[in-house]
C-alpha positions as CSV (number, residue, x, y, z in Angstrom):
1,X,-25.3,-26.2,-19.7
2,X,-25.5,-22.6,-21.2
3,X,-25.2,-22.3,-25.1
4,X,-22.7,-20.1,-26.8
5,X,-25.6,-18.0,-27.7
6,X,-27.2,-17.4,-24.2
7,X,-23.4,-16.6,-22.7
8,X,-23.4,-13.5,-25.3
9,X,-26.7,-12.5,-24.6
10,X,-25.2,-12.2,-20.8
11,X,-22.3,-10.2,-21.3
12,X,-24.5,-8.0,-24.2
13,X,-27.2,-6.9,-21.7
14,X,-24.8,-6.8,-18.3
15,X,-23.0,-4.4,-20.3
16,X,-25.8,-2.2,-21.4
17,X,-27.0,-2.2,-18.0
18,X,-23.6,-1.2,-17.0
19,X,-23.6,1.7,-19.1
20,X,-27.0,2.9,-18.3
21,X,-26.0,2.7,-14.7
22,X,-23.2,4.9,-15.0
23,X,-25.3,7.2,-17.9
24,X,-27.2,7.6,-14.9
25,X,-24.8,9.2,-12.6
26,X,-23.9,11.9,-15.6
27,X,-27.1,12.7,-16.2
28,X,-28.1,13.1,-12.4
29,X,-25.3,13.9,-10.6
30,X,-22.4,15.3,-12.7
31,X,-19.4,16.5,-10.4
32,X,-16.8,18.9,-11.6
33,X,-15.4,20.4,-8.2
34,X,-12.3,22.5,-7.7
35,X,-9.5,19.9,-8.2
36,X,-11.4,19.2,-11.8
37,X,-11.1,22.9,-13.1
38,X,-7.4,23.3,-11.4
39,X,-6.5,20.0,-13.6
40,X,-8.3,21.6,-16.6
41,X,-6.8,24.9,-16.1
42,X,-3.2,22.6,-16.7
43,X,-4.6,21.0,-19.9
44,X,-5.9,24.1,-21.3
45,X,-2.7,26.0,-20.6
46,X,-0.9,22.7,-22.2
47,X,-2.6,23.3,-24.7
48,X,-2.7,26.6,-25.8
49,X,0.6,27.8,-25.0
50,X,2.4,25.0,-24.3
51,X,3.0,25.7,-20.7
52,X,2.3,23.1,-18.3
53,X,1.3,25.5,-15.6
54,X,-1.7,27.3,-13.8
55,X,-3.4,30.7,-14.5
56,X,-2.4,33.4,-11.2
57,X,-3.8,36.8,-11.3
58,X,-3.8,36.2,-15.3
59,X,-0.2,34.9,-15.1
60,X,0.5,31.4,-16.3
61,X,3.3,29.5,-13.8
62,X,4.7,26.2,-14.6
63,X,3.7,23.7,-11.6
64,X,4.9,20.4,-10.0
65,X,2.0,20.6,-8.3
66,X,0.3,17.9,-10.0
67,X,1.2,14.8,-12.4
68,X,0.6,14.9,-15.7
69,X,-1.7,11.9,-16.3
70,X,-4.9,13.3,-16.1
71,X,-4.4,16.9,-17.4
72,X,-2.9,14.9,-20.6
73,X,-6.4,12.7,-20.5
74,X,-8.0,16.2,-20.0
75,X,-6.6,17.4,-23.3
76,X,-6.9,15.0,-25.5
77,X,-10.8,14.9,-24.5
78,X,-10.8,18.8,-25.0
79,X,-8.9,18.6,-28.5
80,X,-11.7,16.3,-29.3
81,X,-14.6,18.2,-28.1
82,X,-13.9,21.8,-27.0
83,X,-11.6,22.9,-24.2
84,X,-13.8,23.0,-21.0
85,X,-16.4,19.7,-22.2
86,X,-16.9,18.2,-19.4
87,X,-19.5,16.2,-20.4
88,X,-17.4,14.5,-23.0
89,X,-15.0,13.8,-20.0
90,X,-17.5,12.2,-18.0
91,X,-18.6,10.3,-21.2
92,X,-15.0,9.0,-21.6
93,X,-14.3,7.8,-18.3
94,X,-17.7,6.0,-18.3
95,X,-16.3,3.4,-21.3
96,X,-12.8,3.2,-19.0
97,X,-15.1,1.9,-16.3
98,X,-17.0,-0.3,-18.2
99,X,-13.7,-1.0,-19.4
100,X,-12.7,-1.7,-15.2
101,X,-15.7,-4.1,-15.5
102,X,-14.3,-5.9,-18.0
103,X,-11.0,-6.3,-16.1
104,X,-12.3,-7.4,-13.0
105,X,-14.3,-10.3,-14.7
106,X,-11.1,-11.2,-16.4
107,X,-9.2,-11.3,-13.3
108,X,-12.0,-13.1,-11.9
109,X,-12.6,-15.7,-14.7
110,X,-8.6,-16.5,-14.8
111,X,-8.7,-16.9,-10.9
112,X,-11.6,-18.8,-10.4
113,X,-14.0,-19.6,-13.1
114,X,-16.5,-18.0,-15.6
115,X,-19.2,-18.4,-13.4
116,X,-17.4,-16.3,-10.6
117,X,-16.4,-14.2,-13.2
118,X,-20.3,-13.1,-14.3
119,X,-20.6,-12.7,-10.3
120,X,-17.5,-10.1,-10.5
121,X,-19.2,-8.3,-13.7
122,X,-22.6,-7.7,-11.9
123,X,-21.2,-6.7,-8.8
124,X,-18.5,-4.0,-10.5
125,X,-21.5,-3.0,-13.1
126,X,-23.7,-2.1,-10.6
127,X,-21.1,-0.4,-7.8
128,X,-22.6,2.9,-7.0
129,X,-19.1,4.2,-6.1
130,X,-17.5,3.3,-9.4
131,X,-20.8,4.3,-11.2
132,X,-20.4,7.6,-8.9
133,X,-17.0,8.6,-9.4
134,X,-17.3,7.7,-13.4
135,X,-19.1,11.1,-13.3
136,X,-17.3,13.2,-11.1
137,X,-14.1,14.8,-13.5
138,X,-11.1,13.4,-11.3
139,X,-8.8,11.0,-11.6
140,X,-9.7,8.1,-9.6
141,X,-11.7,6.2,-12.5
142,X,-8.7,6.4,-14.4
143,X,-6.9,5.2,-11.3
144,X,-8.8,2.3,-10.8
145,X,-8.5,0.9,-14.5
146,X,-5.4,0.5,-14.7
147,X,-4.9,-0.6,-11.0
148,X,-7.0,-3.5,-12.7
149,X,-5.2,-3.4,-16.0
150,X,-2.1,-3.7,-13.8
151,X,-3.6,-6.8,-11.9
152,X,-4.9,-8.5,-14.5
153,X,-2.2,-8.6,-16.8
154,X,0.2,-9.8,-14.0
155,X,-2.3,-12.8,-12.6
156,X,-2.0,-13.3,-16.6
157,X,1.9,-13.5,-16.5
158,X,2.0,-15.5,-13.7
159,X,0.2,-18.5,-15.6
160,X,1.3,-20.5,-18.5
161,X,1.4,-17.9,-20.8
162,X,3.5,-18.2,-23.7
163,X,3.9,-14.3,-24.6
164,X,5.1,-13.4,-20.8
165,X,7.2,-10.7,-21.8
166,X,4.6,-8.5,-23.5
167,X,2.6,-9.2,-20.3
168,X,5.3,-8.3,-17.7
169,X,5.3,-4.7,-20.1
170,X,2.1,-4.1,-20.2
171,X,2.0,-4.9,-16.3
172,X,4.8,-2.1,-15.9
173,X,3.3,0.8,-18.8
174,X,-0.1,0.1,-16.4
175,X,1.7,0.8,-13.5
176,X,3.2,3.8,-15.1
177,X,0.0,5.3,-16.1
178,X,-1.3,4.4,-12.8
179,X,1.8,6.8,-11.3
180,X,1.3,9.6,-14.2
181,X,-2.0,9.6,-12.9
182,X,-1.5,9.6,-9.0
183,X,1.8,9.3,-7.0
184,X,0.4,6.6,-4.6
185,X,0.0,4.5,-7.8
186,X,3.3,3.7,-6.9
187,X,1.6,1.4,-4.4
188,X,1.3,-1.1,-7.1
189,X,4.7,-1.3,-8.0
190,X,5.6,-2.4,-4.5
191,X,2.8,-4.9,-4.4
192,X,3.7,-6.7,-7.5
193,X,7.4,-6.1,-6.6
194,X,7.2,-7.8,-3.4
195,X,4.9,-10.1,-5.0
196,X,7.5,-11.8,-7.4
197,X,10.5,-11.2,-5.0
198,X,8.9,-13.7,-2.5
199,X,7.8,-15.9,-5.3
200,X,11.9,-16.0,-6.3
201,X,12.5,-16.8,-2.7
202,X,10.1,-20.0,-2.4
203,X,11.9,-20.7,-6.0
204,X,15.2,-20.6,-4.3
205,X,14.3,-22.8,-1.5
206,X,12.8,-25.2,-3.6
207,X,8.9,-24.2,-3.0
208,X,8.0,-22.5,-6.3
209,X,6.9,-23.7,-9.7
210,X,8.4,-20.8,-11.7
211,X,11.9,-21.0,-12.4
212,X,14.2,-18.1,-11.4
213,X,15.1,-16.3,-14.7
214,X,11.4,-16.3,-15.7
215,X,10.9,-14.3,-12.2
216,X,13.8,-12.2,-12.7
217,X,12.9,-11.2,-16.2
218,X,9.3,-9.9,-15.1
219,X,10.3,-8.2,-12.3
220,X,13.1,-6.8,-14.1
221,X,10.3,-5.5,-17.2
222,X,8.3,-4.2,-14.8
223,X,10.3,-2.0,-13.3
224,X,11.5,-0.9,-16.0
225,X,8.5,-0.2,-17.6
226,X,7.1,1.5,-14.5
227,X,9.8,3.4,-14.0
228,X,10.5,4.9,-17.7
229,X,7.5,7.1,-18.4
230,X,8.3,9.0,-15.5
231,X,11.6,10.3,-16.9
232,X,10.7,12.9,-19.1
233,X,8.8,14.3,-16.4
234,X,11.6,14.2,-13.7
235,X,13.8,15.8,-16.5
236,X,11.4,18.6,-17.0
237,X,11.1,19.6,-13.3
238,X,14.8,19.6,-12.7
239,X,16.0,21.4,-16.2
240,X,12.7,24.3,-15.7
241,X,12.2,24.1,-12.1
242,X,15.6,23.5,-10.7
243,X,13.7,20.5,-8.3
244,X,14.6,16.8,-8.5
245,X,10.7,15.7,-8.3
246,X,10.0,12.3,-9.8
247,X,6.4,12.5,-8.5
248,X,4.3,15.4,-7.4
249,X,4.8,16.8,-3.6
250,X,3.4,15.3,-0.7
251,X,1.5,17.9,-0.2
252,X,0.3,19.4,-4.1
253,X,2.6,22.3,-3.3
254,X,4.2,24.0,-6.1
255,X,8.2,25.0,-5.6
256,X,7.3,28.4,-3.7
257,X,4.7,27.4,-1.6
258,X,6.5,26.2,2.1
259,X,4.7,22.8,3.1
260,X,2.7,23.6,6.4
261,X,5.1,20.6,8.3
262,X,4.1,21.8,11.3
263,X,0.5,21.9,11.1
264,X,-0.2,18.7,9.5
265,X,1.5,16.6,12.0
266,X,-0.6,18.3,14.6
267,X,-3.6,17.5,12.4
268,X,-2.2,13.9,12.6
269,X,-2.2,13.9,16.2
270,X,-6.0,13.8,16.6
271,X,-7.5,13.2,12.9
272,X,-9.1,9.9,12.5
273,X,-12.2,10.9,10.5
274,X,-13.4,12.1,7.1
275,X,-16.0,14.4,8.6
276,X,-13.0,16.5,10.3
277,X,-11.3,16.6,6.7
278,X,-14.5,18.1,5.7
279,X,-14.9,20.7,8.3
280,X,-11.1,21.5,9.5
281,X,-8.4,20.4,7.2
282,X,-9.6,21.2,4.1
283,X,-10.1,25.0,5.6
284,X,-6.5,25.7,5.5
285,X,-5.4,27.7,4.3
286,X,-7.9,30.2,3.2
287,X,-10.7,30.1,5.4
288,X,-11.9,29.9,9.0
289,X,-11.2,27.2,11.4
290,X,-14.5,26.2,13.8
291,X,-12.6,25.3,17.3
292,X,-16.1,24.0,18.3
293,X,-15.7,21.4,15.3
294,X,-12.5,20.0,17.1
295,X,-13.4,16.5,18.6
296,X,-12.4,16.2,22.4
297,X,-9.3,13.6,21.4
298,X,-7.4,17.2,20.1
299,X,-6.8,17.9,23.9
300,X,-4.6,16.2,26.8
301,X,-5.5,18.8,29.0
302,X,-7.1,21.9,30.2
303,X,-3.8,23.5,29.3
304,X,-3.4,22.2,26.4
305,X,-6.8,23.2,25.0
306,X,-5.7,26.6,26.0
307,X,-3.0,26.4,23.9
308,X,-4.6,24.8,20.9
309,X,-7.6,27.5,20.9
310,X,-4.6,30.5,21.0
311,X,-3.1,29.1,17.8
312,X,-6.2,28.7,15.8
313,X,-7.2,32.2,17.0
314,X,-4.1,33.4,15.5
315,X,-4.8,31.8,12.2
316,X,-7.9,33.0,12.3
317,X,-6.7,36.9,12.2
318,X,-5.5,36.3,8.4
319,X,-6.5,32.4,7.8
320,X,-3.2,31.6,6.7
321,X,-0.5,29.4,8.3
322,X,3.3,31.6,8.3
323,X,6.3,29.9,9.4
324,X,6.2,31.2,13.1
325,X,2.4,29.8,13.3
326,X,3.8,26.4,11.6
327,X,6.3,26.2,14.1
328,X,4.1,26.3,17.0
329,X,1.8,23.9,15.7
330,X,5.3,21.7,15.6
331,X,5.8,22.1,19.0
332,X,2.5,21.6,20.2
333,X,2.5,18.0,18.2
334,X,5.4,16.9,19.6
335,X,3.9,17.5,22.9
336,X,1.0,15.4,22.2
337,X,3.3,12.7,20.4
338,X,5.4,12.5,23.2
339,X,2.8,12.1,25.5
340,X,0.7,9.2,23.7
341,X,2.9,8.2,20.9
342,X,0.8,4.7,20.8
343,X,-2.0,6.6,19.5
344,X,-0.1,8.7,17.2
345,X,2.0,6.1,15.5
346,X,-0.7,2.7,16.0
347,X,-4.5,4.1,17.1
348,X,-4.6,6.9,15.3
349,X,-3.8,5.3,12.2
350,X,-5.8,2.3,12.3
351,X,-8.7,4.2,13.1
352,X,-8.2,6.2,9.2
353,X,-8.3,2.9,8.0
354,X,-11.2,2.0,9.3
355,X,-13.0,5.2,8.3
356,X,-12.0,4.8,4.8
357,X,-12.9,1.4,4.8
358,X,-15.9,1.3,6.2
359,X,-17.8,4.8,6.3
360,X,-20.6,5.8,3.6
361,X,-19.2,6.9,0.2
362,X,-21.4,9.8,-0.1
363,X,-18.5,12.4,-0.3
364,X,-20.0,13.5,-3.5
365,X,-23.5,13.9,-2.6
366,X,-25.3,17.2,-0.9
367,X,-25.2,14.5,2.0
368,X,-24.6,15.9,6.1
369,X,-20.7,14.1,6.5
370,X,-22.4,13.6,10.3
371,X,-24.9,11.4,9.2
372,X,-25.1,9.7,12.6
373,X,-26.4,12.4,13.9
374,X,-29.4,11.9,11.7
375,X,-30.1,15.4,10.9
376,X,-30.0,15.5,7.8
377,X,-32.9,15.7,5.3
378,X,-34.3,12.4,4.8
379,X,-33.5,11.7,1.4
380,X,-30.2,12.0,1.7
381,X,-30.5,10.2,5.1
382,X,-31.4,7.3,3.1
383,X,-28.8,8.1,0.7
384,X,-25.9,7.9,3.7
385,X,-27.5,4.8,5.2
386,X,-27.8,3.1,2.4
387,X,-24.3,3.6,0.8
388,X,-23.2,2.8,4.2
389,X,-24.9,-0.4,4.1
390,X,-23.9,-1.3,0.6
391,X,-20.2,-0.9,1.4
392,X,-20.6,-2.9,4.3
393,X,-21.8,-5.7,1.9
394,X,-19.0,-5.5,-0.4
395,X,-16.6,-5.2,1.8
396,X,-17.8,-8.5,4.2
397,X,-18.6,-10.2,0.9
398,X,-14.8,-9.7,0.3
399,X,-13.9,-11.1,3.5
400,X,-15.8,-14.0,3.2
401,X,-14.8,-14.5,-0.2
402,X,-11.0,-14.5,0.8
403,X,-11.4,-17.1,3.4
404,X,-13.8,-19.3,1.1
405,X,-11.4,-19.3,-2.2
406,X,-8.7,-22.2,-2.3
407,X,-5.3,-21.3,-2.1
408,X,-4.6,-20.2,-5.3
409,X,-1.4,-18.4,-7.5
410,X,-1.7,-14.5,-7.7
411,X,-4.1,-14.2,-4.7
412,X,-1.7,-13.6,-2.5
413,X,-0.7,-11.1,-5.1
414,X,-4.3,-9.0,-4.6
415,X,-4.3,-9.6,-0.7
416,X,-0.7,-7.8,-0.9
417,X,-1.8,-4.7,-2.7
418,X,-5.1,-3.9,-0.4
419,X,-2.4,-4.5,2.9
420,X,0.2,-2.4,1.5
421,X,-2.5,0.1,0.5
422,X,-4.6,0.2,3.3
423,X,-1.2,1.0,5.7
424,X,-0.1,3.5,3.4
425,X,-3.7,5.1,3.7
426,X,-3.2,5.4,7.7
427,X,0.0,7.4,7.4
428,X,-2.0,10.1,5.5
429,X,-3.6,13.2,7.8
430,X,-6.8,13.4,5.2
431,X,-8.6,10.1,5.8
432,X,-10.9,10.6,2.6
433,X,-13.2,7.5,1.6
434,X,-12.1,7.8,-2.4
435,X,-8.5,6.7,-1.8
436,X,-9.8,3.1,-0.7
437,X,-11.6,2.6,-4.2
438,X,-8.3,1.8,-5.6
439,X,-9.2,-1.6,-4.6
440,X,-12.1,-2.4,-5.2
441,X,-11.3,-4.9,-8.3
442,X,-9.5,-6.7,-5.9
443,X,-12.6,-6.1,-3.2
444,X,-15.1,-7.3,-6.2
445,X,-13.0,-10.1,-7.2
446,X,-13.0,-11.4,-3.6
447,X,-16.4,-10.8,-2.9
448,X,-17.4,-12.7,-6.0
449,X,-15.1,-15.1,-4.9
450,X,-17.4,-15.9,-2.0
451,X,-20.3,-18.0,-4.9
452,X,-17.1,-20.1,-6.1
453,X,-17.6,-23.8,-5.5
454,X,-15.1,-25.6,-4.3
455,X,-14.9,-27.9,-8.0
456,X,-13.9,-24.3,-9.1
457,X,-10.6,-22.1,-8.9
């Protein structure tokens, strides 16, 4: 039996440790890349002139391009500390994930027990790609806190608690920032939606233990409350823009830059891994595509190849994609679709998934993206291997955890959000490792899930 004294001492030094960890990651591998200075540019322009908008050739234009969760975290930091601090910005998302920490062992305490709930702690403390992305200035750690926040409080409402209501709100003002912050924060919204309209369903039938107006009244609050905050900023790109755009564009473009339609659902004809993100995708426009880089799967035939190597050749002239060049890349992925639409609606996909899933998380790090290859230097070798092999333990841990837990309220609830997420994920032509992290409370929960006796939950 532990004494009240030794359970402190616990949570005192698992927290310190957390912290160091992620002190760590700011001290030795700070990332500010080019989406961090586009999202500071907003806040600064915020800011000063009261313009939400970006900097052009010394011209400030108002953009849609991006929400305005993070730019507003941005500002406040920079109002704090000086406009461009970085440091303090890396600083204050290291107490939000320690703050994620927190969450998760809440979630997992309520869930299971307080000894699974020290399991979830250690194992979210001591994440490398939590600790990682704490100190890279995007907004993913935000993301992920309240993803939790959201979780948490709605496993909360779910159980006999007698303030409900202010749960259910809290639920939906998480989910909100969640949105503000990223548009497929959305994803959590459906989740918990879906969530409590088939727990009104088993109610109906006469399965559930929650009566119908309590189910009502939180779905209801949460929608509300998800939906609200994002109001102001609809308003404001239909009254200055003259564009109806509740969340930012599928594709980041602002209101006079054309989507490249075309060329994206060609890219979604052969993409199934992050290393073609890195060396293709992310190229255009702007720079040059490497046809060499193009795995074999891009081509149905000699002909075809043909084809495919004339287009990129013409965006190579003046590496940028006009609506004549779109247009062919149209035609040429409805060719492809038409010919193998199993592997563009079903393979295809499930193969992002996977990636995402299941590669190395070493995005941010100097590391070769080909790491199979094994020619990269050796330190960072190591580095790809052994990210690779932690996020295979995690994510197996997970697994087993979810088959070993008793059949409990809410976890249905977490094994909904990853399902709904991960498909989302495989619709998307950029298959990049970070959008996956989203769960990983609900992977750490789960995987701490796996030490729970069976007296426990």
């Amino acid at each position: 039996m532990q004494t009240r004294d030794s359970k402190q001492r616990f949570w005192f030094w698992a927290s310190l440790a957390a912290l160091a960890f992620r002190l760590f990651f700011v001290w030795r591998f700070p990332a500010v890349v080019d989406d961090s200075r586009l999202y500071a540019n907003i806040a600064e322009n915020w800011m000063r002139h009261g313009v939400y908008g970006i900097t052009n050739s010394g011209v400030i234009m108002p953009t849609l391009s991006r929400l305005p969760g993070y730019p507003a975290f941005l500002a406040a930091v920079f109002a704090l500390c000086g406009i461009g601090n970085f440091r303090a910005v890396l600083l204050a998302q290291v107490l939000f994930d320690l703050g994620t920490c927190w969450l998760i062992a809440d979630l997992a305490c309520r869930m299971f027990s307080p000894r699974v709930a020290k399991v979830a702690f250690l194992l979210a403390a001591f994440c490398p790609f939590l600790a990682n992305y704490a100190a890279t200035a995007l907004t993913e750690t935000l993301e992920i806190f309240f993803t939790a926040l959201a979780l948490d409080l709605a496993i909360r409402g779910l159980g006999p608690a007698c303030r409900a209501q202010l749960l259910w709100i809290g639920c939906g003002l998480s989910i909100a920032a969640a949105i503000l912050l990223r548009p497929d924060g959305g994803i959590l919204l459906i989740a918990i939606g879906g969530y409590l309209i088939w727990l009104l369903l088993r109610t109906l039938i006469g399965m559930g233990t929650l009566r119908t107006p309590a189910i009502l009244q939180a779905g209801i609050l949460v929608g509300l409350c998800a939906i609200a905050p994002l109001i102001p900023w609809t308003w404001r790109n239909l009254h200055y823009l003259h564009r109806f755009q509740p969340l930012a564009p599928r594709y980041a473009n602002d209101s006079d830059e054309p989507p490249m339609l075309g060329f994206n659902r060609w890219v979604k004809t052969w993409m199934a891994e992050y290393v073609s993100v890195e060396e293709i995708y992310w190229n255009v426009p702007g720079q040059e595509i490497d046809a060499s880089r193009l795995p074999s799967r891009a081509f149905d035939s000699p002909q075809q190849r043909e084809q495919t190597l004339r287009l990129i050749a013409d965006y190579n002239r003046d590496h940028d994609v006009s609506s004549e060049l779109d247009a062919r890349f149209a035609r040429l992925a409805a060719e492809r679709i038409h010919h193998a639409p199993l592997r563009y609606y079903l393979w295809l996909p499930a193969l992002r998934i996977a990636d995402m899933w299941l590669r190395p998380r070493t995005e941010l790090f100097p590391s070769d993206p080909r790491w199979w290859e094994f020619n990269d230097d050796r330190k960072w070798l190591a580095v790809s291997l052994a990210f690779g092999m932690i996020n295979l333990i995690y994510v197996g841990m997970a697994v087993a955890g979810w088959v070993r837990a008793p059949a409990i309220p809410g976890l249905g609830l977490l094994v909904l959000f990853v399902v709904i997420r991960s498909l989302f994920l495989g619709t998307l032509e950029n298959p990049e490792p970070r959008y996956t992290l989203e769960c990983f409370p609900v992977v750490i929960v789960l995987a701490a899930a796996w030490f729970c006796r069976k007296t426990e939950g």
